[in-house]
N, CA and C of each residue as an Amber inpcrd file, in Angstrom:
protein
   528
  12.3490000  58.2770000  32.2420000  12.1270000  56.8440000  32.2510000
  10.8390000  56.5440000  31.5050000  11.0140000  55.7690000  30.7740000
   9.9210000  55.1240000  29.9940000   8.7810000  54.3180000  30.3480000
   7.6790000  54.3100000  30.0950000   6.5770000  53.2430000  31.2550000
   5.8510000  52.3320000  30.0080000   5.5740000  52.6720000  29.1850000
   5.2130000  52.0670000  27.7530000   5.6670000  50.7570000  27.6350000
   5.1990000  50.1850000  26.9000000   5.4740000  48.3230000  26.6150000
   5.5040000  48.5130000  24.8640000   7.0900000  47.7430000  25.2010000
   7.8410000  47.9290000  23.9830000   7.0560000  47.3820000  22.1550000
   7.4240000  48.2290000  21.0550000   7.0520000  47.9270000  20.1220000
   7.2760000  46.6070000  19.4760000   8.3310000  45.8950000  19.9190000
   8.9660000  44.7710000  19.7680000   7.8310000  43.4280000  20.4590000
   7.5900000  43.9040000  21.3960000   6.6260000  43.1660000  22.0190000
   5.0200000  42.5520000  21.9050000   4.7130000  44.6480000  21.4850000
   3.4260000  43.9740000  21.1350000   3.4390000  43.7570000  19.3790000
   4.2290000  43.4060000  19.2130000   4.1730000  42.9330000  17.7970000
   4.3740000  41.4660000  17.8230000   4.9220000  40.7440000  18.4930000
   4.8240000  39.2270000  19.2640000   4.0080000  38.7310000  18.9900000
   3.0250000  39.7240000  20.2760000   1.4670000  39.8090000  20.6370000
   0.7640000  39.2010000  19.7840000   1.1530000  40.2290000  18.8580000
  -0.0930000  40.2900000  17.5440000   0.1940000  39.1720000  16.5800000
   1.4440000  39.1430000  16.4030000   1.7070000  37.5990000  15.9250000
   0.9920000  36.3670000  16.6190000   1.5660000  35.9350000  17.6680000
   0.9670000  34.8760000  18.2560000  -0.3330000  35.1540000  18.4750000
  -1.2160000  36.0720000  18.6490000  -2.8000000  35.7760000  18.3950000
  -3.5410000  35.5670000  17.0710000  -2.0980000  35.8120000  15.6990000
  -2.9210000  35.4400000  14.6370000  -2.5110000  34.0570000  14.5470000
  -1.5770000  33.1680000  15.0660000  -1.2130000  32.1360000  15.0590000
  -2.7370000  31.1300000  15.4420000  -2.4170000  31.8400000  17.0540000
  -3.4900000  31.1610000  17.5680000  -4.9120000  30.9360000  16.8370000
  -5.1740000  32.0850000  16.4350000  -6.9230000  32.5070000  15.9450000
  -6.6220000  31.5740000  14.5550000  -5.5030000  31.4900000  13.8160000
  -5.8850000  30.3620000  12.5480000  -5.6390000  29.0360000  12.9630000
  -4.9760000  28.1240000  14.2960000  -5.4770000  26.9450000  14.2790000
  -6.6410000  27.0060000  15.1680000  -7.3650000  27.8150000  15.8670000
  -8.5810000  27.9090000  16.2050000  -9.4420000  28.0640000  15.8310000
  -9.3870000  28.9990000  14.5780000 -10.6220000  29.5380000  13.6920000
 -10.8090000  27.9660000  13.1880000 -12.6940000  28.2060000  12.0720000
 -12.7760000  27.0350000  11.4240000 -12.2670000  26.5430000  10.2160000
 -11.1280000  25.8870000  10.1750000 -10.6470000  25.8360000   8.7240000
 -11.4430000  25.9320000   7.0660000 -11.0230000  26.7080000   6.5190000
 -12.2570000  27.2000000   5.3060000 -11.9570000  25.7170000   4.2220000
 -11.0000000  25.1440000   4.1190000 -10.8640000  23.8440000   3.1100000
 -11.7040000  22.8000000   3.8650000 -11.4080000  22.4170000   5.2610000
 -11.6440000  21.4250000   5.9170000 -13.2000000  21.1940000   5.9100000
 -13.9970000  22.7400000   6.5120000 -15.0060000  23.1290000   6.1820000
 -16.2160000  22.3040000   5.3470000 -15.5210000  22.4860000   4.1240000
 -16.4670000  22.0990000   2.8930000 -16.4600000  20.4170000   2.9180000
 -15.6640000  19.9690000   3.1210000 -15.1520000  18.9140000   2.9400000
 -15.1000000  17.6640000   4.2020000 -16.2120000  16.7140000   4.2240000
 -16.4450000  15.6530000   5.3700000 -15.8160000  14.6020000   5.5380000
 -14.7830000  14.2040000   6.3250000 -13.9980000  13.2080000   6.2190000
 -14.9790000  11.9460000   6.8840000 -14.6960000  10.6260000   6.2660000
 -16.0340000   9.7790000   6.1650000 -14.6210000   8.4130000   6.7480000
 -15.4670000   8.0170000   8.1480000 -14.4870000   6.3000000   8.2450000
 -14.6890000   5.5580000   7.5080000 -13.5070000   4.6020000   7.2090000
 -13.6340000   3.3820000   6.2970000 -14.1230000   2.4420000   6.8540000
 -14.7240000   1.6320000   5.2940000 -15.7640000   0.9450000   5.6410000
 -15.3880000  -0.6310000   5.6610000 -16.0670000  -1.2550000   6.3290000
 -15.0910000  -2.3720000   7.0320000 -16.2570000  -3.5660000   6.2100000
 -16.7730000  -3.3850000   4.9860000 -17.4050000  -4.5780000   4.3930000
 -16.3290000  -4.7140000   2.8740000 -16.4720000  -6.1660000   2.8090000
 -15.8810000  -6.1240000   1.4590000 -16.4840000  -5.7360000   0.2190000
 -16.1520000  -5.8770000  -0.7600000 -16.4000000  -5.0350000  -2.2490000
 -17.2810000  -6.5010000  -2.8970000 -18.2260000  -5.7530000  -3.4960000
 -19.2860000  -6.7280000  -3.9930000 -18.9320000  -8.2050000  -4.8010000
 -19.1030000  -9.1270000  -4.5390000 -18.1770000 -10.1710000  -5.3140000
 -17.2550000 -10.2100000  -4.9180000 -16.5220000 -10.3020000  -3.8320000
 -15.2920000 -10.1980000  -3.6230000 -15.1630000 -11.3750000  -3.2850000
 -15.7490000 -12.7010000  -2.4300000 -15.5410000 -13.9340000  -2.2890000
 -15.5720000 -14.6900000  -4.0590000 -16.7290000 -14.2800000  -4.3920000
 -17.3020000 -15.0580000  -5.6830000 -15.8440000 -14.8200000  -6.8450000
 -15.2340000 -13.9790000  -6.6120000 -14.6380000 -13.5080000  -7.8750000
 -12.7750000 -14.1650000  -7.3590000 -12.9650000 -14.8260000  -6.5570000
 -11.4090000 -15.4550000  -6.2120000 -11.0180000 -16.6830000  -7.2270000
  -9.4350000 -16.3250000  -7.9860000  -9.5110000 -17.2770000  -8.9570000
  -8.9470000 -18.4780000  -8.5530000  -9.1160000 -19.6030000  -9.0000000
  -9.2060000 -20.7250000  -9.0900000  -7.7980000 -21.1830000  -8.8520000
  -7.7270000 -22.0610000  -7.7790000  -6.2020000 -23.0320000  -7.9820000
  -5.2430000 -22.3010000  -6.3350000  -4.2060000 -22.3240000  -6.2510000
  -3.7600000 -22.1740000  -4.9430000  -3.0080000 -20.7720000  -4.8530000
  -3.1020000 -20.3470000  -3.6220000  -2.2660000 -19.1780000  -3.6250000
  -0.9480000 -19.2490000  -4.1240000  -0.0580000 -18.2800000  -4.4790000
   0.5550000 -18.1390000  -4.5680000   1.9150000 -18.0070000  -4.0870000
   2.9750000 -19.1630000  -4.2970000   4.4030000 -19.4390000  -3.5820000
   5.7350000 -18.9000000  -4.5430000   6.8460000 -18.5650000  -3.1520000
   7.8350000 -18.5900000  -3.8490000   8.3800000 -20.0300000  -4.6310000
   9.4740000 -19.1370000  -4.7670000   9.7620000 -20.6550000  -5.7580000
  10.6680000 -21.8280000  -4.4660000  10.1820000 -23.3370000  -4.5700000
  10.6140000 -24.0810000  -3.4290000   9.4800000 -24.7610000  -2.7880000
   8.6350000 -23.2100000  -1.9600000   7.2100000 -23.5160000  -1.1310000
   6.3470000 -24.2900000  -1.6670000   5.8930000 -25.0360000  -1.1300000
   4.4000000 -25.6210000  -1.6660000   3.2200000 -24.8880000  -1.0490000
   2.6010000 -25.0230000  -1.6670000   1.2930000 -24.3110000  -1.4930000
   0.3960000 -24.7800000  -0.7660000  -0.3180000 -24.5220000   0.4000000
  -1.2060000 -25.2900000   1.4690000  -2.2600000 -24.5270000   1.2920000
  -2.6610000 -23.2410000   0.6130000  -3.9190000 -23.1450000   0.4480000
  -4.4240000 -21.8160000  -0.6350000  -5.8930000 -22.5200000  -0.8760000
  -6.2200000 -22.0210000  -2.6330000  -6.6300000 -20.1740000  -2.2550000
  -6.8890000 -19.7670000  -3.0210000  -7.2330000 -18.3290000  -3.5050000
  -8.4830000 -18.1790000  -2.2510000  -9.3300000 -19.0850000  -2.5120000
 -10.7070000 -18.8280000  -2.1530000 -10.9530000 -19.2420000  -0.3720000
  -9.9740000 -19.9950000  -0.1850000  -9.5620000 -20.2250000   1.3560000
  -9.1360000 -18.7020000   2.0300000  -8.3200000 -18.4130000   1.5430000
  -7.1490000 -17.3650000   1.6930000  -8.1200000 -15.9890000   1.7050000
  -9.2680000 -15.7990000   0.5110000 -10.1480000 -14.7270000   0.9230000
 -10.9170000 -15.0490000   1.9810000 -11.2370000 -16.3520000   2.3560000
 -12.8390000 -16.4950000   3.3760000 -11.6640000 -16.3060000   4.9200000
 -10.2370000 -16.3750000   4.8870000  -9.5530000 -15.9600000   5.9430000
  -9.5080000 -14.8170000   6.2430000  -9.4650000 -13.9250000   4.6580000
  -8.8410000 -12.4560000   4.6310000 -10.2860000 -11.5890000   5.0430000
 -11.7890000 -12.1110000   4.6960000 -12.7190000 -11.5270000   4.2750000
 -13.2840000 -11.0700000   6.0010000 -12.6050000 -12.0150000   7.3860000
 -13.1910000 -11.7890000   8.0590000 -12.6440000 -10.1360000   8.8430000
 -11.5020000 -10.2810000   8.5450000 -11.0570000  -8.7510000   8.9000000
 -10.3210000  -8.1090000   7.9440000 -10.4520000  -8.1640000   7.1480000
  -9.6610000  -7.3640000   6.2310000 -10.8040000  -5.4140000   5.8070000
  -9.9350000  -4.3440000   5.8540000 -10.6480000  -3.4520000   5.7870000
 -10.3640000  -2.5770000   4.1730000 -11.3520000  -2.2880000   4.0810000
 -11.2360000  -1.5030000   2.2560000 -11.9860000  -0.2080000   2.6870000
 -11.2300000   0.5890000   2.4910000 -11.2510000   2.6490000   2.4750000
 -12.2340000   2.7920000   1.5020000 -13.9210000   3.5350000   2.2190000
 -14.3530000   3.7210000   0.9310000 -13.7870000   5.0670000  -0.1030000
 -14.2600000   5.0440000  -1.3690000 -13.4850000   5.8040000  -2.9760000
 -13.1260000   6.8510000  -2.1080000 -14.4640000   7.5550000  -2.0170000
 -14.3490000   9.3420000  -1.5360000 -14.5610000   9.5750000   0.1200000
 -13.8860000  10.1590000   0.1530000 -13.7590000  11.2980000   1.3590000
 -12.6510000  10.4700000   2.4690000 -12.1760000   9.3400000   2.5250000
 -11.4110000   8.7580000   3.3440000  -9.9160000   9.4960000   3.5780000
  -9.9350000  10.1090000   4.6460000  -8.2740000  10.6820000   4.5090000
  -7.6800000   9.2860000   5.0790000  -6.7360000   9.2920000   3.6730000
  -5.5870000   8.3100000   3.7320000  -3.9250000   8.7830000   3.8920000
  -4.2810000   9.8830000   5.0840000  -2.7300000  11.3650000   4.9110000
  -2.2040000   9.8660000   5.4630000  -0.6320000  10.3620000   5.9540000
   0.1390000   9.3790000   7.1280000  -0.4460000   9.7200000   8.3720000
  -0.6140000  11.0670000   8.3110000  -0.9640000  11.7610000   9.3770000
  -2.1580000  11.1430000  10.2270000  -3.3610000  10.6350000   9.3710000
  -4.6450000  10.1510000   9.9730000  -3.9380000   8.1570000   9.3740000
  -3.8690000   7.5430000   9.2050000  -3.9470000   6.1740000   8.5340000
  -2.3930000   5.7730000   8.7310000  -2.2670000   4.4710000   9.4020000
  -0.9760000   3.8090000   9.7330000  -1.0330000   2.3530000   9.2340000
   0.0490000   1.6950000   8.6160000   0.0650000   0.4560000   8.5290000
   0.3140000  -0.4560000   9.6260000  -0.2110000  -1.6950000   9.2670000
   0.1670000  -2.6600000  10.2970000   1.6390000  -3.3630000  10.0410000
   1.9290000  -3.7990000  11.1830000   3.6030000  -4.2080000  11.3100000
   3.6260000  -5.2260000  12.6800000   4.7980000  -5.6900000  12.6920000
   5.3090000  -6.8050000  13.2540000   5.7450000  -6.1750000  14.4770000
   5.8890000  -5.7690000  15.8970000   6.6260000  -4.9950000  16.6660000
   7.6880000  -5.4860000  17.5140000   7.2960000  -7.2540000  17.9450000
   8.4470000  -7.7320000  18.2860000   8.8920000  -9.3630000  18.0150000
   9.7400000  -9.5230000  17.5370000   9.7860000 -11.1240000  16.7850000
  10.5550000 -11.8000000  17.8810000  10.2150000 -12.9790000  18.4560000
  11.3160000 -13.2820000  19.7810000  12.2100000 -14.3030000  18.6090000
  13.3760000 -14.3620000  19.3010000  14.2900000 -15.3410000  18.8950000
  13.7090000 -17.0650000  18.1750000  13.9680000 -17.1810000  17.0740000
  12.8960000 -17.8870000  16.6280000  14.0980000 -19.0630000  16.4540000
  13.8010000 -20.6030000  17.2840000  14.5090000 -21.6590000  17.0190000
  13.9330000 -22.7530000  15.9910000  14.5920000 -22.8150000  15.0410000
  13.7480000 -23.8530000  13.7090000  13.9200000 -25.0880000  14.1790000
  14.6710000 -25.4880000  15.6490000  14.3130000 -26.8720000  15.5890000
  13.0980000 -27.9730000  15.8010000  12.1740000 -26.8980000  15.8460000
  10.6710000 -27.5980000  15.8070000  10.6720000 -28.4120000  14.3600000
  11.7430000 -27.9160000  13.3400000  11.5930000 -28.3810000  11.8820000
  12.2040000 -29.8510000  12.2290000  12.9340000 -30.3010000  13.0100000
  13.9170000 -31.6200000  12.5370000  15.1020000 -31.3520000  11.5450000
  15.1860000 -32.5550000  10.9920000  16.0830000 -32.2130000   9.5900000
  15.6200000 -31.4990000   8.5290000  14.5960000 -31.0740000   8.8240000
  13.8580000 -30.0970000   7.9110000  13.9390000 -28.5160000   8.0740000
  14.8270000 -28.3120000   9.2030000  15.1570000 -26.9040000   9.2480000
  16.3790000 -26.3360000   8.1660000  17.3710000 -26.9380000   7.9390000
  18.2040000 -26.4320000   6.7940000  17.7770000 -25.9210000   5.6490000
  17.2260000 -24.8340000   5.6950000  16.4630000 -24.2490000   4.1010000
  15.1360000 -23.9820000   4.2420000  14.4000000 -24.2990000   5.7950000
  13.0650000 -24.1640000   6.3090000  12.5620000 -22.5500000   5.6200000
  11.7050000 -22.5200000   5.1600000  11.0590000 -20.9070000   4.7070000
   9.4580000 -21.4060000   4.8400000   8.7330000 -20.2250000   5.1430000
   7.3050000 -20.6960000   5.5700000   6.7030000 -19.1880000   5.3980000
   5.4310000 -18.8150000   5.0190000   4.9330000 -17.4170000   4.8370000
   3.6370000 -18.0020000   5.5350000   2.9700000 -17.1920000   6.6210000
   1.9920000 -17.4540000   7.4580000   1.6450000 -15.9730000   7.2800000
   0.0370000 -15.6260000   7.3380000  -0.6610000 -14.6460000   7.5160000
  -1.5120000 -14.7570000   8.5540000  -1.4920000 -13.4940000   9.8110000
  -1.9610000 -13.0480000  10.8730000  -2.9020000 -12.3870000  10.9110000
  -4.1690000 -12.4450000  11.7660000  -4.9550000 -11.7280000  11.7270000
  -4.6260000 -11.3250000  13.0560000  -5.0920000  -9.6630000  12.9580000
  -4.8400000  -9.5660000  14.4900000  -6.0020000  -8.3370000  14.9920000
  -6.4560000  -8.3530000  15.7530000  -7.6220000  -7.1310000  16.3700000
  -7.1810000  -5.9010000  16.3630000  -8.0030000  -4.8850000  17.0510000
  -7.8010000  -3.2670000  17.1860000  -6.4960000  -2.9640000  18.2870000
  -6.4290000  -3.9610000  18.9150000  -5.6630000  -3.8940000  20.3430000
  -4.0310000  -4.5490000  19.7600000  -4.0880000  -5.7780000  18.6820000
  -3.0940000  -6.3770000  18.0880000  -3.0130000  -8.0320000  18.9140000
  -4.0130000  -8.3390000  19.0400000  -3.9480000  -9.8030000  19.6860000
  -4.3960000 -10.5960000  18.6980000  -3.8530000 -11.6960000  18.5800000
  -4.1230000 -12.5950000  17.0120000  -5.0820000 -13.1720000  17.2610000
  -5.9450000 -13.0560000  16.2970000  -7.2160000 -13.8870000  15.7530000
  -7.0530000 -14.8060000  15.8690000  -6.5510000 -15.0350000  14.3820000
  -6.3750000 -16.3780000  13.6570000  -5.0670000 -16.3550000  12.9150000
  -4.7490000 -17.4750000  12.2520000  -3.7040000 -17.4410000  11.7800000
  -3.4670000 -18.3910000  10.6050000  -2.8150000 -18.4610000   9.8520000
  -2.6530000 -19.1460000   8.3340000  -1.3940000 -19.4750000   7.4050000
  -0.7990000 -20.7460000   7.6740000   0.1480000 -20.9230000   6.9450000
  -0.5570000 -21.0370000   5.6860000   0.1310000 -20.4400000   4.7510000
  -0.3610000 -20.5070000   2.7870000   1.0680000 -21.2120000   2.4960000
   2.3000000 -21.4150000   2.7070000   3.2680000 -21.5570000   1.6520000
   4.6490000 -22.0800000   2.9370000   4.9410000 -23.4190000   2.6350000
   6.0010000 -23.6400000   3.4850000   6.5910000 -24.5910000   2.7140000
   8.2550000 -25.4330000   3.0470000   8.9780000 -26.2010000   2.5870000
   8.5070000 -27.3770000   3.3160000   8.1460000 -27.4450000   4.5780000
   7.8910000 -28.2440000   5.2940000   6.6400000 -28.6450000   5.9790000
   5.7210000 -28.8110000   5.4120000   3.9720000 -28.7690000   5.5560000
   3.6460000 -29.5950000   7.2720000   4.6740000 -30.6070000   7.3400000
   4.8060000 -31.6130000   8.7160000   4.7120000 -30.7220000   9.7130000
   5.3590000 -29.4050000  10.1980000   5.5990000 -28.5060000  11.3650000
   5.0540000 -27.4520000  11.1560000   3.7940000 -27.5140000  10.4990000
   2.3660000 -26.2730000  10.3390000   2.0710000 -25.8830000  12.3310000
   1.8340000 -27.4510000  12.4590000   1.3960000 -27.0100000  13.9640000
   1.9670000 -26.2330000  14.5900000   3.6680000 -26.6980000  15.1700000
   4.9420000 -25.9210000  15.7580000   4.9830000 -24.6750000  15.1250000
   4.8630000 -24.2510000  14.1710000   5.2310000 -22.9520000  13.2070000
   4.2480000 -21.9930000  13.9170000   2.8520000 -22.2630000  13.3960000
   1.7050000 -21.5230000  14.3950000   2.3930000 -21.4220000  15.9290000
   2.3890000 -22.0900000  16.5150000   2.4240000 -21.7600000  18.0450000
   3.5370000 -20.9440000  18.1210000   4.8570000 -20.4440000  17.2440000
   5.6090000 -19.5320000  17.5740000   4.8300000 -18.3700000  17.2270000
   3.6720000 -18.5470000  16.4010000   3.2010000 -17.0150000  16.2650000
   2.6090000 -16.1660000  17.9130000   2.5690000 -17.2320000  18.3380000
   2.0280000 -16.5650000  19.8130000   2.8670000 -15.4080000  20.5890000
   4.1970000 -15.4450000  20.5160000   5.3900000 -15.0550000  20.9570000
   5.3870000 -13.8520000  20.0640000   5.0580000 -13.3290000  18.8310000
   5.1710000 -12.3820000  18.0390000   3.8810000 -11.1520000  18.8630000
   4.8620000  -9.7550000  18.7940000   3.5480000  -8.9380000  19.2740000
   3.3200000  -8.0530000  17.8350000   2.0520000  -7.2520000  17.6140000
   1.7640000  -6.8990000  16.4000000   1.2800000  -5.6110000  17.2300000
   1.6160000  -4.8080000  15.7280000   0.8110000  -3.2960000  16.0290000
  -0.2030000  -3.3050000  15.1110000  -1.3240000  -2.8630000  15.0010000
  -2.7280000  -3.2440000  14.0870000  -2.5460000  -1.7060000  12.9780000
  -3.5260000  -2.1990000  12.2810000  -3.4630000  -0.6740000  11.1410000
  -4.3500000   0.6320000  12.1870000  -3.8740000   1.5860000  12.0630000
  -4.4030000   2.8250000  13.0540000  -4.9830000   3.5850000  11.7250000
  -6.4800000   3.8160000  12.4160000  -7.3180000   4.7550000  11.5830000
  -7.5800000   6.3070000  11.9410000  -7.0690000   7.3030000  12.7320000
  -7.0370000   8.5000000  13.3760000  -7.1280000   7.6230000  15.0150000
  -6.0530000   7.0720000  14.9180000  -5.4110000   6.4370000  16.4290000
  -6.5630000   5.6530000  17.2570000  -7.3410000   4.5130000  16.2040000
  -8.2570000   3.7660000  16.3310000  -7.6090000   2.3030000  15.8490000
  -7.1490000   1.4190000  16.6540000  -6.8150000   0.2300000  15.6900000
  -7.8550000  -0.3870000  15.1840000  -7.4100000  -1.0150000  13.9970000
  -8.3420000  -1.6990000  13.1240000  -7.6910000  -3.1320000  13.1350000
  -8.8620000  -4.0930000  13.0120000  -8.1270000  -5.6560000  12.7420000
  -7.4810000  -5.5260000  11.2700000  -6.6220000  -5.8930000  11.2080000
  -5.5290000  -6.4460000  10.2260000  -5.1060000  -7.1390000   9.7750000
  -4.4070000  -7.9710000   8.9370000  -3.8270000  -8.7860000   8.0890000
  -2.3090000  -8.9240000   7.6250000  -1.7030000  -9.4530000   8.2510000
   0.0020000  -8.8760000   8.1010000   0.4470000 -10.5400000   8.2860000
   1.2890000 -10.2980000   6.8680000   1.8310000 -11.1870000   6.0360000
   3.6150000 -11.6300000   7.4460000   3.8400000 -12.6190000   7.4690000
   4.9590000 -12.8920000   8.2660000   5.9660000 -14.3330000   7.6870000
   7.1930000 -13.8050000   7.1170000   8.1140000 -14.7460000   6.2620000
   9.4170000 -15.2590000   7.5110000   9.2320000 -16.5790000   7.1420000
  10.5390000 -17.6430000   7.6790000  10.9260000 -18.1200000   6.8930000
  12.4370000 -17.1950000   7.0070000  13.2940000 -18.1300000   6.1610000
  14.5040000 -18.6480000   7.2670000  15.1660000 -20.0220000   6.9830000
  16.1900000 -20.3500000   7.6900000  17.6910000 -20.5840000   6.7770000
């Protein structure tokens, strides 16, 4: 009878402790290399340099507000990755998104719901609770008010920075 511990085994062994010892050891790439958070100021000139005249609509929308409105909205949370060292994998950095839209009734529009389309931009915190909020582009400029207050009902997921939310900016389209 045999008392020994099989060759099959401790070869396992020896596997799974080199497994272990390389995501434990200190990674030799990672090492050299300092991953740096993004930086949450805007880029020099970035108000001053907004061009002239109104944002930009589909075709239909009218336009409710200019370039330079639209940055002093965007400028209060909007975040810019500085050049170097920011890991932007999927792995560390997530976009922001919409997570639940409730049943949305256009009759806040009147006779103005048949063809109603409206693009509103959200600001929303680290947690995803809305800031502020901004119609730029609707058919129907009269039901700005009503339009906003359905944003309340919308829940948001914020941009994730290594599973840190960041305030955000996420664009939200009605069309009827």
């Amino acid at each position: 009878m045999r008392t020994g511990i099989p060759p099959r085994l401790i070869k396992g062994v020896a596997r799974l402790a080199l497994v272990a010892a390389s995501f434990l050891g200190p990674p030799v790439a990672a090492a050299d290399a300092v991953l740096k958070e993004p930086v949450f100021t805007a880029p020099e000139g970035y108000m001053e340099s907004a061009q002239a005249g109104y944002f930009p609509c589909k075709k239909g929308m009218k336009a409710l507000s200019t370039h330079a409105e639209f940055r002093r909205f965007a400028h209060r949370n909007e975040v810019w990755p500085q050049e170097d060292g920011v890991d932007l994998s999927r792995a560390s950095w997530s976009a922001a998104r919409v997570v639940h839209v409730p049943v949305v009734d256009f009759a806040f529009a009147g006779k103005a719901r048949r063809g109603f389309r409206a693009q509103v931009y959200v600001l929303v915190d680290g947690g995803g609770q809305v800031l502020d909020k901004l119609v730029t582009c609707t058919t129907a400029p009269a039901y700005n008010d009503a339009l906003l207050a359905l944003i309340d009902g919308f829940r948001f997921e914020p941009s994730r920075y290594k599973e840190r939310g960041l305030r955000s900016l996420i664009p939200v389209d009605f069309e009827n």
